[in-house]
Structures are given as C-alpha cells and as structure tokens.
MIDOSE-1310 file (N, C-alpha, C; in nm, 2 decimals, decimal comma, always signed):
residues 119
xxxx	+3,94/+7,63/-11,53/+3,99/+7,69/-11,41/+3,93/+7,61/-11,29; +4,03/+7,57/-11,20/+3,95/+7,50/-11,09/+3,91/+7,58/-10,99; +3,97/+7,74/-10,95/+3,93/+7,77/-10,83/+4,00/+7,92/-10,86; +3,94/+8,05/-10,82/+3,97/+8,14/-10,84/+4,05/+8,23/-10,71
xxxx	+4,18/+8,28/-10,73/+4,25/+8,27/-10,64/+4,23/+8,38/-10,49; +4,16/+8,43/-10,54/+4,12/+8,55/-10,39/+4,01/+8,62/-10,48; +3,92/+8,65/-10,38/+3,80/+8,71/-10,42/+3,77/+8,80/-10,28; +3,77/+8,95/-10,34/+3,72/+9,08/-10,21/+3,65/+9,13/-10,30
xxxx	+3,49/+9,16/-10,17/+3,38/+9,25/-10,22/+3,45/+9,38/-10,21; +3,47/+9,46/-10,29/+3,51/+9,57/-10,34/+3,47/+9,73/-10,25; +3,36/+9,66/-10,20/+3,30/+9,84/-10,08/+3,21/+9,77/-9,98; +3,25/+9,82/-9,89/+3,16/+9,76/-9,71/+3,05/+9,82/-9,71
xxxx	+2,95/+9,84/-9,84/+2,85/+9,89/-9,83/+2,76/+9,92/-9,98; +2,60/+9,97/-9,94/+2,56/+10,02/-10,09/+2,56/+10,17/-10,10; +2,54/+10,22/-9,98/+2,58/+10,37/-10,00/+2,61/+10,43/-9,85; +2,70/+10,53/-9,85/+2,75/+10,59/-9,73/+2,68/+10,68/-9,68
xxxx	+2,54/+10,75/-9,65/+2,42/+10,77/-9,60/+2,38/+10,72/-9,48; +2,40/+10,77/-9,37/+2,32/+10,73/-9,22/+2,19/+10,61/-9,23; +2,15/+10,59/-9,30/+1,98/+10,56/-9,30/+2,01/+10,40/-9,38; +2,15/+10,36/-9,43/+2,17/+10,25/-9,48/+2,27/+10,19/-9,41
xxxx	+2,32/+10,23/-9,28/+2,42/+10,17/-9,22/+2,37/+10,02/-9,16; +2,24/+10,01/-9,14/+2,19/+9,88/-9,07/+2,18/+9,80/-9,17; +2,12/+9,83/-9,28/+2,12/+9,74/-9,42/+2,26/+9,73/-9,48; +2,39/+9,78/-9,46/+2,52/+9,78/-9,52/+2,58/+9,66/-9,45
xxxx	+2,55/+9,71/-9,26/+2,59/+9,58/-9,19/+2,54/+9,42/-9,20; +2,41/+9,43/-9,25/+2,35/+9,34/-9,31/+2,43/+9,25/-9,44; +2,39/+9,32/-9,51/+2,48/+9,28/-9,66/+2,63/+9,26/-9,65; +2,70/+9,29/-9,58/+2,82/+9,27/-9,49/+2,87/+9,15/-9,46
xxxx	+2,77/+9,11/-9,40/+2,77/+8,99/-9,30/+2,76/+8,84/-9,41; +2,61/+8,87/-9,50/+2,60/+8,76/-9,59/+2,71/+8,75/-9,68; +2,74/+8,88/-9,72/+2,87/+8,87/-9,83/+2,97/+8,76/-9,76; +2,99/+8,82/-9,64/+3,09/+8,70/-9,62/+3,09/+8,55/-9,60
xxxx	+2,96/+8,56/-9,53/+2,92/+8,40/-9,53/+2,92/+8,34/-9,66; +2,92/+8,41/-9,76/+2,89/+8,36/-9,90/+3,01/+8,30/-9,93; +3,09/+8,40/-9,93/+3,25/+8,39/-9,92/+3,34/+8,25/-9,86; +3,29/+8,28/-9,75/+3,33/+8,16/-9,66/+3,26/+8,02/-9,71
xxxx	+3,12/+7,99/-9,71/+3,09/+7,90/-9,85/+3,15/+7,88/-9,93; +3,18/+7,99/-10,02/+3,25/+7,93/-10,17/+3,39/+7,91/-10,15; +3,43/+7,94/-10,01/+3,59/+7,90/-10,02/+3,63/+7,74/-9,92; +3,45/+7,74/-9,86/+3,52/+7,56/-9,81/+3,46/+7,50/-9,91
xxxx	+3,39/+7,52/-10,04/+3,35/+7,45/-10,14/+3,42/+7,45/-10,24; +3,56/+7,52/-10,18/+3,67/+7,52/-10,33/+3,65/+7,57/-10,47; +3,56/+7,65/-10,44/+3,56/+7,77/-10,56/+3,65/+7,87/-10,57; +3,67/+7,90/-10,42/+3,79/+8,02/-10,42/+3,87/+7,98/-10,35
xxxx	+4,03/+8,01/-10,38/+4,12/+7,96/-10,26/+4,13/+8,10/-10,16; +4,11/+8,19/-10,15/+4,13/+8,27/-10,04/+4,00/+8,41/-10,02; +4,02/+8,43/-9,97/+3,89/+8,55/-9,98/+3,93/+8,71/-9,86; +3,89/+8,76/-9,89/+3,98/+8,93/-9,87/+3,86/+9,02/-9,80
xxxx	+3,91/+9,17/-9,85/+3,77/+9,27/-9,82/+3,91/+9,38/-9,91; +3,76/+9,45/-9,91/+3,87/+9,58/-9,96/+3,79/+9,75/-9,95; +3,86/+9,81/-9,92/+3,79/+9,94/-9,87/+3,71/+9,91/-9,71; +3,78/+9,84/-9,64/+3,68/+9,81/-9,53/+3,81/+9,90/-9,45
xxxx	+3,74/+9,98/-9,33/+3,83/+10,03/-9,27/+3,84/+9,95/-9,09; +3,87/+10,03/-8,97/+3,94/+9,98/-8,85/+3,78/+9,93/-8,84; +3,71/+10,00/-8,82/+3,52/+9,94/-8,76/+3,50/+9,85/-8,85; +3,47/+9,85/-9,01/+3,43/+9,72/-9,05/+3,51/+9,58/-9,02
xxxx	+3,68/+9,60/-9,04/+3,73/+9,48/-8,95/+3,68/+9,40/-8,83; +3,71/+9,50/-8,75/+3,61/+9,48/-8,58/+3,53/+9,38/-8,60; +3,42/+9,48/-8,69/+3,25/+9,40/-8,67/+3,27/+9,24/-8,78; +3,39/+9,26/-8,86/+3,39/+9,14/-8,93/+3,45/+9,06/-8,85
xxxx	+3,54/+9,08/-8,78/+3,61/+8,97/-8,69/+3,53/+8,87/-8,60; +3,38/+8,95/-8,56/+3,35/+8,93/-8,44/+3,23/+8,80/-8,51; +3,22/+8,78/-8,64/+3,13/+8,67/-8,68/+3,20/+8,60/-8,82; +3,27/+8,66/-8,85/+3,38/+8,57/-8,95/+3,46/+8,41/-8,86
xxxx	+3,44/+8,33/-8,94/+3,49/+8,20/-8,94/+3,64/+8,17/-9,00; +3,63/+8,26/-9,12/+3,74/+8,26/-9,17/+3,79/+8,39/-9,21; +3,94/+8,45/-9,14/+4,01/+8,55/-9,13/+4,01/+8,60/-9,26; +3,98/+8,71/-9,36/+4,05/+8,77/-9,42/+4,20/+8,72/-9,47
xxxx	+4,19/+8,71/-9,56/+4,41/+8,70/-9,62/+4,41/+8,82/-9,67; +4,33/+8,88/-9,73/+4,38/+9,05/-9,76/+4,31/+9,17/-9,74; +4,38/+9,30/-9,72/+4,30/+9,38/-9,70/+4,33/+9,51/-9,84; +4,26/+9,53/-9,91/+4,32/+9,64/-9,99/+4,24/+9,81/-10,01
xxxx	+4,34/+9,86/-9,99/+4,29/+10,01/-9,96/+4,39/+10,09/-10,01; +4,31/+10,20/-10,07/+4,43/+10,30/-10,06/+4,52/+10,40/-9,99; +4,64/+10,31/-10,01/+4,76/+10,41/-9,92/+4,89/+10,42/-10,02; +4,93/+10,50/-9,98/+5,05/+10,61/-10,01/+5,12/+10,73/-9,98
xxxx	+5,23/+10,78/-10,02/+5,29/+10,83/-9,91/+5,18/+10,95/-9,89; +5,09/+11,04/-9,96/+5,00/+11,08/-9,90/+4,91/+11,04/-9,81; +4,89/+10,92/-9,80/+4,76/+10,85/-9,75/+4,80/+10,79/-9,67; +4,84/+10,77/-9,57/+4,94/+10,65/-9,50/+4,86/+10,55/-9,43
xxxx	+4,73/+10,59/-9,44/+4,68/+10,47/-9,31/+4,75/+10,39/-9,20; +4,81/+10,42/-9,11/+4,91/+10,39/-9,01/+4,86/+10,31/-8,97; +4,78/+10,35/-8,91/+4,68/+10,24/-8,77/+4,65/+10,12/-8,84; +4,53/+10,13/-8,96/+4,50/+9,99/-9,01/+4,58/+9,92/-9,09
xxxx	+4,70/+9,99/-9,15/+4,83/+9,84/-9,15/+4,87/+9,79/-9,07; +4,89/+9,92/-8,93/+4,96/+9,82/-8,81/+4,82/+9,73/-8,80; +4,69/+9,73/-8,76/+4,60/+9,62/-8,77/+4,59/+9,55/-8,83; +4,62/+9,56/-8,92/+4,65/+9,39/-9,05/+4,75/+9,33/-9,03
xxxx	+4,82/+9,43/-8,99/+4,98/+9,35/-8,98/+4,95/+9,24/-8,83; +4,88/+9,30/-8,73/+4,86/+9,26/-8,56/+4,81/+9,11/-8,64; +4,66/+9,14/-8,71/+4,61/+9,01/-8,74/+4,67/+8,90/-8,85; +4,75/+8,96/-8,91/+4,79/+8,85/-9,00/+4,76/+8,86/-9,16
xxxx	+4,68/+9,00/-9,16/+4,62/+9,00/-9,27/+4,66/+9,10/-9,38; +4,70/+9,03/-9,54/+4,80/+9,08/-9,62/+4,74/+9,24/-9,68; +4,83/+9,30/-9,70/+4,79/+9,47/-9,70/+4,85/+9,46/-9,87; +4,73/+9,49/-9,93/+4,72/+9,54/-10,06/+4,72/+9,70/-10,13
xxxx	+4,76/+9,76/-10,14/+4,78/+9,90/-10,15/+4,68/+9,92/-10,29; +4,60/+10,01/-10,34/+4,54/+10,07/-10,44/+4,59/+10,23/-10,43; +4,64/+10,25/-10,60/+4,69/+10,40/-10,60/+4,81/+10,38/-10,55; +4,89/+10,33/-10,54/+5,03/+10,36/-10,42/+5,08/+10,47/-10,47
xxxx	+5,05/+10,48/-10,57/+5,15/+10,64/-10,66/+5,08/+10,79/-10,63; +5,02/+10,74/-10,54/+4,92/+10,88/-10,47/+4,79/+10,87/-10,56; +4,69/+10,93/-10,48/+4,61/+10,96/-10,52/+4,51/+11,07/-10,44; +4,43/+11,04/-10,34/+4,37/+11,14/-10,24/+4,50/+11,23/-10,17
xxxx	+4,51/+11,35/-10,21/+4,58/+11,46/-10,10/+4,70/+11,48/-10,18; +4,73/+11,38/-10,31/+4,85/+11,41/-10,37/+4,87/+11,50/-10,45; +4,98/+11,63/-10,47/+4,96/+11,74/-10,48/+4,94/+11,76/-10,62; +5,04/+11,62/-10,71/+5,02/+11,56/-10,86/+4,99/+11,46/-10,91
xxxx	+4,83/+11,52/-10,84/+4,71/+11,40/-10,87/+4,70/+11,43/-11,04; +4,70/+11,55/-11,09/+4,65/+11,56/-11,20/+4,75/+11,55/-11,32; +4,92/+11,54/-11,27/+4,99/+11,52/-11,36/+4,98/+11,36/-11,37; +4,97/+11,27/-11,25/+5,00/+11,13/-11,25/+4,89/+11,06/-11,30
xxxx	+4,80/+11,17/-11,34/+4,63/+11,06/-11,41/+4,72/+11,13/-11,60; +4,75/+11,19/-11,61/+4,78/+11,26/-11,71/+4,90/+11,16/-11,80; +4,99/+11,13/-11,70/+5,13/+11,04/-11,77/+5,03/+10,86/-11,80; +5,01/+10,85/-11,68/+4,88/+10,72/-11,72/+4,80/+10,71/-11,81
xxx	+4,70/+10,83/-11,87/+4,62/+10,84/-11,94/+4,71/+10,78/-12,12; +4,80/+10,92/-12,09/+4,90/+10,90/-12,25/+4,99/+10,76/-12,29; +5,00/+10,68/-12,13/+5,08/+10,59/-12,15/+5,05/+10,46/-12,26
C-alpha cells in the first residue's frame, strides 16, 4: 500500500470532564500536526476529524495548515445538525454521516439495532 486514503482521529478529546478541556485542546492540536506531517510525507492522502463539533472546527481552523476534507458525525433525520453541515458545506469540507438510519432521539432505535443485529 503506498498511502492510506483519509485518516480522522475519531473524538476531539480523552474525556468530556471540565478539568481535561485544556489537555483535550492540547492533544488536539498535535494530533493534527501529526496529521499534517504524515500527509505532506505521503503516508496519507487526506486527513479529516470526526465527532469534532462548531468550537472544535473554529479552534482547528485557527492553527491548521491543512483544511480538513472530511467531517464525520452523526446525523439523521433525528439528528439533523443544521448549522455544522451548513459550516462544512461554507468551508469546503466533505460531511460524512455516522448512523444515518437514526440513532440518538430515534424512536426505533431498538428495532433498527435489532434488524442489524440478526442481519
């Protein structure tokens, strides 16, 4: 394999607790630099985020070198996230859906893990 084709750190953080927000922004920041390394070193051709919402965009924009190509989060027709599609869409940046078949607020959350399960 010469180069792996998108790579997103999976959560904008190690835990969602007040007392780790300065250490999350931290680890934040390197991840991407790391990122941005391994993608002008041609390890990876694109590099993403995922679960990062409207604030971690912001604070990533403001020391990222290289944009995001994807954002992936979960939305669906329960979940719509309006605002931060239209924000990815403003920046350019491709909107990856996780769950599209519902999942948080969907009323058949528990039939649609159930048809999945048996499938």
């Amino acid at each position: 394999m010469e180069a792996i084709d998108l790579v997103l750190p999976h959560w904008p953080g190690v835990s969602t607790d007040f007392e780790s927000a300065e250490r999350n922004e931290k680890l934040r920041r390197e991840t991407w630099k790391a990122l941005e390394t391994m993608k002008k070193d041609g390890l990876v051709k694109q590099i993403g985020v995922s679960n990062y919402n409207d604030r971690h965009l912001t604070e990533l924009l403001e020391y990222a070198e290289t944009r995001p190509m994807a954002s992936q989060f979960e939305i669906h027709p329960f979940n719509t996230r309006e605002k931060l599609v239209q924000k990815c869409q403003e920046l350019g940046i491709k909107v990856n859906a996780y769950s599209p078949l519902g999942g948080k607020g969907n009323p058949n959350q528990a039939r649609l893990a159930l048809c999945f399960a048996l499938a």
